[in-house]
SENU-652196 format. One line per 10 residues: number of its first residue (from 1); their letters; for each residue y, x, z of N, C-alpha, C, O. Coordinates in steps of 0.2 Angstrom, whole numbers. Atoms other than C-alpha are relative to their C-alpha. Layout:
NUM> a> Y:X:Z:Y:X:Z:Y:X:Z:Y:X:Z; ...
% end
This chain:
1> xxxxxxxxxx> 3:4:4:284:-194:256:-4:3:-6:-1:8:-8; 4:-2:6:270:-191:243:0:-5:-4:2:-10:-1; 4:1:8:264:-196:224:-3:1:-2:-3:8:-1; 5:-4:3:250:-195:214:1:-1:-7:5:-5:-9; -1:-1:7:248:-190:196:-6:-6:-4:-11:-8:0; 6:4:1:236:-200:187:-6:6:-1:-12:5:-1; 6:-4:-1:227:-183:185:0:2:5:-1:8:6; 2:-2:-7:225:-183:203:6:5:3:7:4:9; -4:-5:-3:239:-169:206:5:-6:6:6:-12:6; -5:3:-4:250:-174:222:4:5:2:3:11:4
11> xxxxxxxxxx> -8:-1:2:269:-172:222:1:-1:9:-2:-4:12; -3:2:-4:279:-170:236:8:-3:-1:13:-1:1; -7:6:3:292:-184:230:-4:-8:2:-10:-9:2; -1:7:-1:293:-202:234:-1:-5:-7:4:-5:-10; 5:5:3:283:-214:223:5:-6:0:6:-10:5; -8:4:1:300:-225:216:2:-4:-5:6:-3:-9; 2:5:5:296:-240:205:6:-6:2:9:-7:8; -7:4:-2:311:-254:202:-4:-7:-6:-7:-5:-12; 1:6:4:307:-272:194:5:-2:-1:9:-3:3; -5:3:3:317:-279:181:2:-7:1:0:-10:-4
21> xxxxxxxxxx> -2:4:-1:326:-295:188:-3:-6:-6:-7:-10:-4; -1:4:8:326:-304:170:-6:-2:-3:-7:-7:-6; 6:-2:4:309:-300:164:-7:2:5:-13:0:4; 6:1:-7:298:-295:180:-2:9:-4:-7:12:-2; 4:-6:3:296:-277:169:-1:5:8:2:5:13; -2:-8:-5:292:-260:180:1:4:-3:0:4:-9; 1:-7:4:297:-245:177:3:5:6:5:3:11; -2:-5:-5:301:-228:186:7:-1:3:12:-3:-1; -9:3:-2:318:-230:196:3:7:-3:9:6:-6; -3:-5:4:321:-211:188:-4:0:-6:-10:-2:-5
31> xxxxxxxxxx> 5:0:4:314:-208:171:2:9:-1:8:11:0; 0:-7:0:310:-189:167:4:0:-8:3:-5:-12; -1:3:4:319:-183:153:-6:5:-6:-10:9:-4; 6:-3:5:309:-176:136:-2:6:-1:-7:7:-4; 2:-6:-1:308:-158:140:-4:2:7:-7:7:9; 7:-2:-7:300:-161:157:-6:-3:-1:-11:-2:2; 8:5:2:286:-173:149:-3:5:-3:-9:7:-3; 4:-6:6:284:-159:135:-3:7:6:-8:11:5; 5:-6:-4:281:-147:151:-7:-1:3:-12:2:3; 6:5:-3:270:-159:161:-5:0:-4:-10:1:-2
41> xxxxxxxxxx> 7:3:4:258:-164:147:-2:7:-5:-7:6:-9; 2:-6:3:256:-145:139:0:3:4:-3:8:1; 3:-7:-4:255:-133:154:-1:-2:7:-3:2:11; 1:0:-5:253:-144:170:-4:-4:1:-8:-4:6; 5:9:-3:244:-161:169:-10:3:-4:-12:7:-8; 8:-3:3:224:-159:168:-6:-6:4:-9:-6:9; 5:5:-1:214:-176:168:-8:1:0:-12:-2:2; 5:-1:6:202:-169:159:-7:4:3:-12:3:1; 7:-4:-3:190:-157:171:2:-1:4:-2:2:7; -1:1:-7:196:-162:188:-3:-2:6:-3:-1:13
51> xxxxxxxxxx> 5:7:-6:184:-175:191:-7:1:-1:-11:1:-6; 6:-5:0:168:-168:196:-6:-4:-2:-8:-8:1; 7:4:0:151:-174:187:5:-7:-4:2:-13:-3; -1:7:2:162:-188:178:-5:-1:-7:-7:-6:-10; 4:1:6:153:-186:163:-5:-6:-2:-5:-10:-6; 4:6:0:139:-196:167:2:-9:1:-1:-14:0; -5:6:-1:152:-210:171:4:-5:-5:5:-11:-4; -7:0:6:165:-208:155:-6:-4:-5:-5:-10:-5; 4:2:5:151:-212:142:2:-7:-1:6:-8:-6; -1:8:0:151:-232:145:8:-1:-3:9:-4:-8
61> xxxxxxxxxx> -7:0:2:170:-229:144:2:2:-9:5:-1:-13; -1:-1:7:171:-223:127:-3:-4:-5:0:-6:-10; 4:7:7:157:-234:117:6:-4:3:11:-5:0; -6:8:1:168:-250:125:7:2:-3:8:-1:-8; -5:-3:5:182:-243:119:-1:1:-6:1:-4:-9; 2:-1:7:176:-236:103:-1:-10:-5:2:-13:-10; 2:9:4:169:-256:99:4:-3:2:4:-8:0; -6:6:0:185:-263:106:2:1:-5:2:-3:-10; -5:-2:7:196:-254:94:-1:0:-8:3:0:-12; 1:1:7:186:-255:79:-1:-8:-2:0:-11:-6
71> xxxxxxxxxx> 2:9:3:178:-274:82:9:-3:-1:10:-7:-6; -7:4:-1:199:-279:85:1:1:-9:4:-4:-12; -4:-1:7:203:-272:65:-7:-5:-5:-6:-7:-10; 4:3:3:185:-281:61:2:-5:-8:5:-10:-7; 5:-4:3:180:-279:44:5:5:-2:3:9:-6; -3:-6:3:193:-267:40:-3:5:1:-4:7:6; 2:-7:0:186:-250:34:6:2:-3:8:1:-9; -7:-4:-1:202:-238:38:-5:7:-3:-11:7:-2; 2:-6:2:199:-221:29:2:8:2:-1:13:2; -2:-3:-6:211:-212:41:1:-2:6:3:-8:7
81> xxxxxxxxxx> -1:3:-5:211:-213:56:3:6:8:0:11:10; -5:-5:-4:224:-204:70:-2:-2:7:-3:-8:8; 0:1:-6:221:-205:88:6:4:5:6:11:4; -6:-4:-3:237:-200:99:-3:-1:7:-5:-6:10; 4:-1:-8:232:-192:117:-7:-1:1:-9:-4:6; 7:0:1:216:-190:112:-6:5:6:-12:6:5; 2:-5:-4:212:-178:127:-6:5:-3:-7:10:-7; 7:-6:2:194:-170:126:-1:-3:-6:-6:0:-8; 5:3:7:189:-180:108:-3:-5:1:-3:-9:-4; 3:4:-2:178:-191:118:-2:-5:-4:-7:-6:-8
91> xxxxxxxxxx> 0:7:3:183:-207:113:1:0:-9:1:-5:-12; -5:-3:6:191:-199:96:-10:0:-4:-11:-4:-9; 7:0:3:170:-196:92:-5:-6:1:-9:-7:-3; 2:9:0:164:-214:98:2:-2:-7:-1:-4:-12; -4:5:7:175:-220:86:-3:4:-8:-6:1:-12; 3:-2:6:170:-209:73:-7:-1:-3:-8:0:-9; 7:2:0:151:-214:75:-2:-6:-3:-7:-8:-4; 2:8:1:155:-231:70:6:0:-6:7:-6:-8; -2:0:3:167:-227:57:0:5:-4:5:8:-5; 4:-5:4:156:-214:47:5:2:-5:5:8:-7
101> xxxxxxxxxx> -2:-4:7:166:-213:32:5:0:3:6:5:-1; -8:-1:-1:184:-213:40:-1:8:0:-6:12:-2; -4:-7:-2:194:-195:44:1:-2:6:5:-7:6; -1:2:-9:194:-197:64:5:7:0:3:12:-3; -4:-5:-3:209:-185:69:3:-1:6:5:-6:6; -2:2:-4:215:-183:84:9:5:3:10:10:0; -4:-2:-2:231:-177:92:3:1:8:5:-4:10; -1:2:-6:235:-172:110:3:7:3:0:12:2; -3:-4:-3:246:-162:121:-1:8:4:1:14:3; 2:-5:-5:237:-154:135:-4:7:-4:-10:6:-7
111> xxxxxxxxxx> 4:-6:1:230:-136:130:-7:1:-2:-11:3:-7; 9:-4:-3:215:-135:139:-4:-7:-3:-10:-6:-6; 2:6:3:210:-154:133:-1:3:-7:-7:4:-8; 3:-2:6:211:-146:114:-5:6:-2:-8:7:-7; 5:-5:2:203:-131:116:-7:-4:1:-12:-3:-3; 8:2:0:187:-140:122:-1:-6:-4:-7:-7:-5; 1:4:7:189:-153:108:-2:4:-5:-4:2:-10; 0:-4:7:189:-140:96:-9:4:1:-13:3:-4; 7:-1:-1:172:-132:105:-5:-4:1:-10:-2:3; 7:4:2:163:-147:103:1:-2:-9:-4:-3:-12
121> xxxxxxxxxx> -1:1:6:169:-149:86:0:-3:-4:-2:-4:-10; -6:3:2:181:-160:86:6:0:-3:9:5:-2; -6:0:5:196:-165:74:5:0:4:9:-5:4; -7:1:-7:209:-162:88:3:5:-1:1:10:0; -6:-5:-1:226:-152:86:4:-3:4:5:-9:6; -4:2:-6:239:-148:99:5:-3:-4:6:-3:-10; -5:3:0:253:-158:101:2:-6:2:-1:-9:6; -4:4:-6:266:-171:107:3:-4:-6:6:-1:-10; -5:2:4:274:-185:98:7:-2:4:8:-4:9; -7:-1:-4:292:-185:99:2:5:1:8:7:2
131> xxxxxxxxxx> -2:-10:-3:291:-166:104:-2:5:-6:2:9:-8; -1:-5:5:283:-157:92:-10:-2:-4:-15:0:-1; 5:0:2:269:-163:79:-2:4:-5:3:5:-8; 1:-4:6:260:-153:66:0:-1:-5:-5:-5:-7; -1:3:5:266:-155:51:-5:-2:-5:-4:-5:-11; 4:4:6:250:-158:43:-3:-4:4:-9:-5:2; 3:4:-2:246:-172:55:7:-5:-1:5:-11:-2; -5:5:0:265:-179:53:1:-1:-5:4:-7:-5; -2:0:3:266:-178:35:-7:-6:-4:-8:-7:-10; 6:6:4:251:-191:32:1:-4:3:4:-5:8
141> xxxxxxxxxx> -2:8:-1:249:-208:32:-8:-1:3:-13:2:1; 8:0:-4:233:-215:45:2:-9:-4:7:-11:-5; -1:7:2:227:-234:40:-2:-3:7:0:-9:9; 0:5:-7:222:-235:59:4:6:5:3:12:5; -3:-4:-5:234:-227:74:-2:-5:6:-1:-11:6; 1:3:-5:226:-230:91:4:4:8:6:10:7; -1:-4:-6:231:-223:109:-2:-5:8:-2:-11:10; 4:3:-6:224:-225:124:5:4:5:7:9:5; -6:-2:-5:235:-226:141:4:4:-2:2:9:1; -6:-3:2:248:-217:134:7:-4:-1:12:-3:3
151> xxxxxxxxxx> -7:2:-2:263:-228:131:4:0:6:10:1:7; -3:-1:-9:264:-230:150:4:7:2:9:8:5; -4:-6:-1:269:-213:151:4:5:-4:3:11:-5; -4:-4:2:282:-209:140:6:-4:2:7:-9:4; -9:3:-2:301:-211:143:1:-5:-4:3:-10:0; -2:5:1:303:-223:131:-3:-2:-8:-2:0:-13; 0:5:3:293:-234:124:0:-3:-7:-5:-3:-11; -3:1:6:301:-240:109:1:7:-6:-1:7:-12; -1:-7:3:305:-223:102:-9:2:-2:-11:4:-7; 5:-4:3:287:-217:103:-4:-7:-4:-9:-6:-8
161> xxxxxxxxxx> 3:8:7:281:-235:93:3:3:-7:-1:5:-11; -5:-3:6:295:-228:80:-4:6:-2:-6:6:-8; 1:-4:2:289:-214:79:-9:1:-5:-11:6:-8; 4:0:1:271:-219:76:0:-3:-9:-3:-1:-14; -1:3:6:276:-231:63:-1:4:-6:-5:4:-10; -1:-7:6:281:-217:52:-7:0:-4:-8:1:-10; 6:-4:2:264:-213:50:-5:-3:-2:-11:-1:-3; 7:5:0:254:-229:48:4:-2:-10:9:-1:-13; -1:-2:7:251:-234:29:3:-10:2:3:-14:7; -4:7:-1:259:-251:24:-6:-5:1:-5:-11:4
171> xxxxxxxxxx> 5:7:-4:243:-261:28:-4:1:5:-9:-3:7; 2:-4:-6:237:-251:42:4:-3:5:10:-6:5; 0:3:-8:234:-255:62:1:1:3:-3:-1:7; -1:0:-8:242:-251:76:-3:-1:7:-1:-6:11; 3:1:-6:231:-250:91:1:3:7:1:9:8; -3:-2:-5:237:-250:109:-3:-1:7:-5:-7:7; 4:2:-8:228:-251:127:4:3:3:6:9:2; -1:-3:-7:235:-248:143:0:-5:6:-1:-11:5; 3:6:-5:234:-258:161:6:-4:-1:11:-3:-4; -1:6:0:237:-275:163:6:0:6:4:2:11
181> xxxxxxxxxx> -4:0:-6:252:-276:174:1:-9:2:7:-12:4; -1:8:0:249:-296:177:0:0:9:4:-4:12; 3:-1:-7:243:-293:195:3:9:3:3:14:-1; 1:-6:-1:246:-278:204:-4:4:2:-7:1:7; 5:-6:1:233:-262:203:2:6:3:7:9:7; -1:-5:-2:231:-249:205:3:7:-4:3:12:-2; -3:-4:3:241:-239:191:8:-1:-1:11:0:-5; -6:0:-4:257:-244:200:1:7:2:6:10:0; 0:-4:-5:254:-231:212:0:7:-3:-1:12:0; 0:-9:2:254:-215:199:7:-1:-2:11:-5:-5
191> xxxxxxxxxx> -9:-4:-1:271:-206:200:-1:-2:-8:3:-7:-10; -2:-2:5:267:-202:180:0:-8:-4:5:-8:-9; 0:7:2:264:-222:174:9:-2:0:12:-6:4; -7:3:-1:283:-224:171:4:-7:-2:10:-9:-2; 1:6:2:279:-242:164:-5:-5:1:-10:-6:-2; 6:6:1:269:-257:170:2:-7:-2:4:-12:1; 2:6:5:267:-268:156:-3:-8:1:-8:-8:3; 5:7:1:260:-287:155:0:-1:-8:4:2:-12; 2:1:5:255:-293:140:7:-3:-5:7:-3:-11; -7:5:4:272:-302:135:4:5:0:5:7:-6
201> xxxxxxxxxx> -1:-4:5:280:-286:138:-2:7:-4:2:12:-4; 3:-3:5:270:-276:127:0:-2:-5:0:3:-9; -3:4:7:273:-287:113:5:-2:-3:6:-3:-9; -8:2:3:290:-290:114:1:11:0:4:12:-6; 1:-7:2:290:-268:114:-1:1:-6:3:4:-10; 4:0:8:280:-269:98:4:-3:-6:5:0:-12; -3:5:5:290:-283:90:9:4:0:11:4:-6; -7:-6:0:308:-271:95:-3:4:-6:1:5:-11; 1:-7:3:299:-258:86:-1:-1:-8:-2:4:-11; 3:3:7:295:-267:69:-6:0:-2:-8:2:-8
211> xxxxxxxxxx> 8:3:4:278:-274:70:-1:-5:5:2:-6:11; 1:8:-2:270:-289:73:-8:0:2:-13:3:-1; 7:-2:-4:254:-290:85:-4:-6:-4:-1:-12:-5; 6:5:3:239:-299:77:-4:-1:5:-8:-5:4; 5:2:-5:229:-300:93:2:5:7:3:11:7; 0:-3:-4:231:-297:111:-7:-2:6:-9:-7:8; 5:2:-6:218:-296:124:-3:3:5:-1:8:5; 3:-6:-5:208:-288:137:-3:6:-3:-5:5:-9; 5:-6:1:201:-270:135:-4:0:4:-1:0:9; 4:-3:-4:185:-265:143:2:8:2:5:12:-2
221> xxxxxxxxxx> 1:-7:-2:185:-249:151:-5:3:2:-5:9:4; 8:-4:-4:166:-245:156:-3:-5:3:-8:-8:2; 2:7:-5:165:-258:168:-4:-8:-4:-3:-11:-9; 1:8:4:154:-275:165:3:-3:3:2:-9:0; -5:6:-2:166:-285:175:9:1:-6:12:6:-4; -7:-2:2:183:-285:164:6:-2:5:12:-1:4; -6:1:-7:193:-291:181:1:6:2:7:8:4; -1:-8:-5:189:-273:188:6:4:-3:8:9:1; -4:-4:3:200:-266:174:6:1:0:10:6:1; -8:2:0:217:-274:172:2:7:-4:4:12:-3
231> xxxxxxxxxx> 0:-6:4:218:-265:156:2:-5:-8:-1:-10:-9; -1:5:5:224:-274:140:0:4:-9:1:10:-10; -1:-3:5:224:-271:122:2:-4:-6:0:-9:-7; -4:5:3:235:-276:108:0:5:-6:2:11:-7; 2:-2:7:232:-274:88:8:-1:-3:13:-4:0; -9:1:2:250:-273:79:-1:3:-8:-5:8:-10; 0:-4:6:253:-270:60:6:0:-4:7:-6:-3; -5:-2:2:270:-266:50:3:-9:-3:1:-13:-7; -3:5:2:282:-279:48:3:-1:-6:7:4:-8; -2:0:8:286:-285:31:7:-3:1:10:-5:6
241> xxxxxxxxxx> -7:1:2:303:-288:24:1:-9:1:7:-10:4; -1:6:1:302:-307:24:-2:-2:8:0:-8:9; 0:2:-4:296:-308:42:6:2:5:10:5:3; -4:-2:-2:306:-307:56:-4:2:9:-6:-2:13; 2:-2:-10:301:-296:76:5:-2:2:5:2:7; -4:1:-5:316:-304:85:-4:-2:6:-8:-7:6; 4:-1:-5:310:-301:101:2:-7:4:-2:-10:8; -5:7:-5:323:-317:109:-2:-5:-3:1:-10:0; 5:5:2:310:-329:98:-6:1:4:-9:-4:4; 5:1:-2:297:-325:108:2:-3:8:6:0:11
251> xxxxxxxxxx> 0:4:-6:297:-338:124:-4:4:4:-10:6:3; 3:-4:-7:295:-330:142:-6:-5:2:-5:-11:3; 6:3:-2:276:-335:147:1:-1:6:3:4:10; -1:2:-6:274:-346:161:-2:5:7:0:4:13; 1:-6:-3:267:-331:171:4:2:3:4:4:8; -2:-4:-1:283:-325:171:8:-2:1:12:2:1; -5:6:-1:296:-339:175:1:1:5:-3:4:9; -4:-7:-3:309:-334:187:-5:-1:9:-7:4:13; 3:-1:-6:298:-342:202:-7:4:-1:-10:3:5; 4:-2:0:284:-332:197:2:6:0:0:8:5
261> xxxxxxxxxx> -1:-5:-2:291:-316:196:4:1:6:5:7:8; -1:-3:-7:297:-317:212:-5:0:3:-6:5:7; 8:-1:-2:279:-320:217:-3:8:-2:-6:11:2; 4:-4:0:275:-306:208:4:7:2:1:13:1; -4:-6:-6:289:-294:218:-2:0:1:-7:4:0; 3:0:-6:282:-299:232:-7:4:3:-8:8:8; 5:-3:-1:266:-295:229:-1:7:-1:-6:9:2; -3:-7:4:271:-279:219:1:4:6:-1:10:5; -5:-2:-4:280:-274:234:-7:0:6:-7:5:9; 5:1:-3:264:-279:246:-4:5:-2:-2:10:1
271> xxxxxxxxxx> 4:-7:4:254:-266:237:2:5:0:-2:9:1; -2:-5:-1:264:-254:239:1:3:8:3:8:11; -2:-1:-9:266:-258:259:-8:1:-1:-7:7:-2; 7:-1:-1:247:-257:259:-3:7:-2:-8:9:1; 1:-6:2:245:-240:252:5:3:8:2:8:11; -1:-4:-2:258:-234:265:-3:0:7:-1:4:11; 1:-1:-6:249:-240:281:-8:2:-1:-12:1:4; 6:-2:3:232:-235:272:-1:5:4:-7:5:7; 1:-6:-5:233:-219:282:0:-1:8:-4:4:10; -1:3:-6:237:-227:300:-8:-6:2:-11:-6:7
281> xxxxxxxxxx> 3:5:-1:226:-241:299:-7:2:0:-11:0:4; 8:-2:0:210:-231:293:0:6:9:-4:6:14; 1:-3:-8:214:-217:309:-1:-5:6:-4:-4:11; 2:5:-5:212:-231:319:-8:-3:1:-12:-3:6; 7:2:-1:196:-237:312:-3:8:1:-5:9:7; 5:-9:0:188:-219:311:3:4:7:0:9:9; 0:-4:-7:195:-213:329:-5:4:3:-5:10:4; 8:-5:-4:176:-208:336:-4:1:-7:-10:-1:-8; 5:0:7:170:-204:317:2:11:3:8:14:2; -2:-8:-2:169:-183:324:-2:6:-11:0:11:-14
291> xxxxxxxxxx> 2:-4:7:160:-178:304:0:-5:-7:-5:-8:-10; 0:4:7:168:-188:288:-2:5:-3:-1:11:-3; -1:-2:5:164:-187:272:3:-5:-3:5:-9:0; -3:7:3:170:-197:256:-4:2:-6:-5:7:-8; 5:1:6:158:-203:243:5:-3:-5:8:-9:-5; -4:-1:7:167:-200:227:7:5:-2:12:6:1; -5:-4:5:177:-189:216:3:-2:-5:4:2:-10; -3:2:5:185:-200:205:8:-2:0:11:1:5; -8:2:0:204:-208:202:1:-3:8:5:-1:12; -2:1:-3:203:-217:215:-1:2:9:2:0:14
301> xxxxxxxxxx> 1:-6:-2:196:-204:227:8:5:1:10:7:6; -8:-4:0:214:-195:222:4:-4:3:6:-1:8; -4:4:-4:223:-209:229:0:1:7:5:0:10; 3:0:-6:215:-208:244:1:6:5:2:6:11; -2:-6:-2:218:-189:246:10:1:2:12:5:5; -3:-2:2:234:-192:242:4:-6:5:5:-4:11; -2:7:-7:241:-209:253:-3:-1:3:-2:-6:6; 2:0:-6:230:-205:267:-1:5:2:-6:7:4; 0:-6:0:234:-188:268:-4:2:9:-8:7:10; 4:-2:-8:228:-188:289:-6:-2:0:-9:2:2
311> xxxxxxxxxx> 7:2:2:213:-196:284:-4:8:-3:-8:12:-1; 5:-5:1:208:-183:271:-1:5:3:-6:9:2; 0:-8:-6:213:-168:284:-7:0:2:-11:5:2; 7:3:-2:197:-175:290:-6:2:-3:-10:5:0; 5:1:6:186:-177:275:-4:7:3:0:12:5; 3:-9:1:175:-160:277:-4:1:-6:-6:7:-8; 6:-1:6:163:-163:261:2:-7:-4:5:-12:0; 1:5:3:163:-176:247:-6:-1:-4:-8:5:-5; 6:2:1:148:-184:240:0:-4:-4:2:-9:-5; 2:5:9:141:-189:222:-5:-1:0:-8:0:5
321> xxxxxxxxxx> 8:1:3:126:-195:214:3:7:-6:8:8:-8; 2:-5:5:120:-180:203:4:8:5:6:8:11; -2:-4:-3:126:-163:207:6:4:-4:6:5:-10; -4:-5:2:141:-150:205:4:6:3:6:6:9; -2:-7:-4:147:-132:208:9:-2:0:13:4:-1; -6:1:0:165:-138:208:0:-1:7:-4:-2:11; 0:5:-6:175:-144:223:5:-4:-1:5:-7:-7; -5:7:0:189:-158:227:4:1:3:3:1:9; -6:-4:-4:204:-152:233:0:3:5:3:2:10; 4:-7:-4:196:-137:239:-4:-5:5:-3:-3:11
331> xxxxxxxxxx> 6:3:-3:182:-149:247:-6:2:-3:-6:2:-9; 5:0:5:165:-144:242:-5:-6:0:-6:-9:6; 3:6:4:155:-158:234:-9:3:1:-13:8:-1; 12:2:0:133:-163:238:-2:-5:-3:1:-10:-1; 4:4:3:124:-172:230:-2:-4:8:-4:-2:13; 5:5:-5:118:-190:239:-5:3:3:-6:3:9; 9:-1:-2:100:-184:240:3:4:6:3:1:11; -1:-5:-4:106:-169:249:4:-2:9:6:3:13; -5:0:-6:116:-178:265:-7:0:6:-6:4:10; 5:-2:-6:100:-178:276:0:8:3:-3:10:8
341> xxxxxxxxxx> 0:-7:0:103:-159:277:7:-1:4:9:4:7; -9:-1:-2:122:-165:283:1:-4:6:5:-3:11; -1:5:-5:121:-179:292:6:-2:5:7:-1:11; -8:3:-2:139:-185:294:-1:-6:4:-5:-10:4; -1:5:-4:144:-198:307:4:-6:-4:6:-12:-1; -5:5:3:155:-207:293:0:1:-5:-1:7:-7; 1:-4:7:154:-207:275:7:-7:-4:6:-13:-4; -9:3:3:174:-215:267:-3:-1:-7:-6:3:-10; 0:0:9:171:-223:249:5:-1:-1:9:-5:0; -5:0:6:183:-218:237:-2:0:-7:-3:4:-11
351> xxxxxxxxxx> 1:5:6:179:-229:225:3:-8:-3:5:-11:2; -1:8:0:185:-246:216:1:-4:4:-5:-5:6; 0:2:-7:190:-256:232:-7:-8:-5:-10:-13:-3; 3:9:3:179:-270:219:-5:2:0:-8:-2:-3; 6:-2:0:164:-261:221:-3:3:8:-9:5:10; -1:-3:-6:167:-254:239:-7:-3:5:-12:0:7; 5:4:-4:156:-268:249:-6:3:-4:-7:9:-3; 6:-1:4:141:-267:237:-2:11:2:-8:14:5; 0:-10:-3:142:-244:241:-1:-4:5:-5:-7:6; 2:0:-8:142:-248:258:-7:-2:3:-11:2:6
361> xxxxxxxxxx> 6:0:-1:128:-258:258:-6:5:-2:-11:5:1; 7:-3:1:117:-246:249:2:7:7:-2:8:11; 0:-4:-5:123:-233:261:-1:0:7:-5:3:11; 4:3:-6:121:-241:277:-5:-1:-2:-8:2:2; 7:1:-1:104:-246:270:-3:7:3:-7:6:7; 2:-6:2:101:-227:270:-1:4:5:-3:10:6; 0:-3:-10:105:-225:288:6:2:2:7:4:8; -7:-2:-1:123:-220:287:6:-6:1:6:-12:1; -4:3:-4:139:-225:294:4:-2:-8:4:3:-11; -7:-1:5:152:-232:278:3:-3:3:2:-7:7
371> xxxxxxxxx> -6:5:0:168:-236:278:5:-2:-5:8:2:-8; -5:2:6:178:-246:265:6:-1:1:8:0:7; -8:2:0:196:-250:263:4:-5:-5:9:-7:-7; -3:8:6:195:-265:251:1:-4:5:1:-10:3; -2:5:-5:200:-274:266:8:1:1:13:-3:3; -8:-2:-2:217:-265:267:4:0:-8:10:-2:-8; -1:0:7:219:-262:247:-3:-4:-5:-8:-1:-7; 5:2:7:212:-271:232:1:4:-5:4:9:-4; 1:-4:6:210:-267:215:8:1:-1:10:4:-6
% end
């Protein structure tokens, strides 16, 4: 059995998710403990250059981002401002662009993510919270603390809230994104996501931790559909002495009532049957395909390497728009224009299964064979 990482690495261990009877939570059936996370996000996990030509990609993702998390504190002008897991800066310098006068600072684990924050000439130092942050980033107060997909992947949750707290000023924001776990997606299926969330509990998390969410609601991620994302985001700010977070005041939302969370086993548990016959059912369709390729190199791409491992034995090239001297786990990568020169008998999109039909037609227009698998997987 394999697993994939959300930076694409794949594991040879079995992909081990358990939902909570009571509450419909997920979470890892093992959780790693704090000295294997502090190994993982400082000397092995590498989101950050993996994915070839993403650049042209990531942009959209950052402005929307950037204008969710400033429009959500709308009109508050924060003077500091902390970003946790800030990888390359990216989003750390959107945000800065629209909050000119703040201090944008960033903090984040991975190495090689700060060394190239630091050569663009960004406010980014290493570090881990819970593990070890720098005392001149621990020992100040930010008026906004935002983090992007990160709660999902820490052991626990409430602790690293606690720990942010510390650092927010007493009328300062708490800002949180990560996927929507209302439906199942596709950030089930990463080994490293040891949490999938819905909006109630994320809130009842926050409300444990001593703050009180001021607004929940979709995040964009780049996409102009926000269905495509299942990605959510939730504003939170320090609870006063007179309020009360008892999380056992908050009423279980009908979504999640006991006949609905057994629906949403079911289906939870369907998603994961579909990924594993994902490899079986495409060898079937692709039998007489003698020259694949696979158009794209992104997440979902990884997936694809990774739960249809016979499938990718196959792949011989992968194929972008625009061009790169990189490869794809050890695939070398061509630019679209350039398949005339290749002329493959099948070309696999690993992409979005919510964009899959739409790629197909532009490439059969083009004279090529595709093959989708939003027939077998959704989003």
């Amino acid at each position: 059995m394999r697993s994939v990482r959300s930076d694409g690495a794949i594991l040879n261990q079995p992909l081990t998710k358990a939902q909570c009877y009571q509450c419909g939570l997920v979470q890892s059936a093992q959780l790693p403990d704090t000295n294997t996370l502090a190994t993982l996000y400082t000397e092995k996990y590498d989101i950050y250059n993996n994915r070839p030509n993403a650049e042209q990609f990531v942009a959209s993702r950052y402005a929307a981002l950037s204008n969710a998390f400033t429009g959500s504190v709308a009109p508050y002008q924060p003077r500091r401002v902390l970003e946790v897991g800030c990888g390359n800066g990216a989003t750390l310098n959107a945000v800065q662009s629209i909050w000119t006068n703040a201090m944008c600072i960033g903090i984040e684990p991975v190495v090689a993510a700060v060394e190239e924050a630091k050569r663009c000439g960004f406010n980014v130092h290493q570090g881990m919270i819970g593990v070890s942050v720098p005392p001149n980033i621990a020992s100040q107060k930010y008026d906004v603390i935002y983090a992007v997909h990160v709660i999902e992947h820490t052991q626990n949750p409430i602790e690293f809230l606690l720990e942010l707290k510390k650092m927010l000023t007493t009328d300062g924001f708490l800002i949180l994104s990560c996927p929507n776990a209302c439906m199942p997606n596709l950030e089930m299926m990463r080994a490293d996501h040891h949490y999938s969330m819905t909006p109630y509990h994320l809130e009842i998390i926050a409300r444990k931790s001593g703050l009180i969410p001021t607004k929940n609601t979709l995040c964009p991620g780049g996409s102009e559909n926000l269905d495509d994302e299942h990605n959510q985001l939730l504003v939170c700010r320090l609870a006063q002495n007179t309020e009360t977070q008892d999380a056992r005041l908050i009423p279980m939302p009908f979504y999640l009532n006991e006949e609905n969370r057994i629906k949403l086993f079911k289906a939870r548990q369907d998603y994961f049957y579909n990924f594993e016959k994902l490899d079986s059912i495409l060898q079937s369709k692709l039998k007489n395909i003698k020259r694949l390729f696979c158009f794209g190199t992104g997440g979902w791409a990884c997936m694809l390497a990774g739960y249809a491992p016979q499938i990718w034995n196959t792949v011989q090239a992968c194929i972008i728009d625009g061009n790169s001297d990189k490869t794809f786990y050890g695939k070398p990568i061509y630019s679209f224009e350039s398949l005339k020169s290749w002329r493959p008998d099948g070309i696999i999109i690993g992409t979005n299964p919510a964009i899959q039909t739409s790629l197909a037609q532009r490439i059969n227009k083009d004279g090529y064979n595709a093959i989708r698998w939003s027939d077998i997987v959704a989003m």
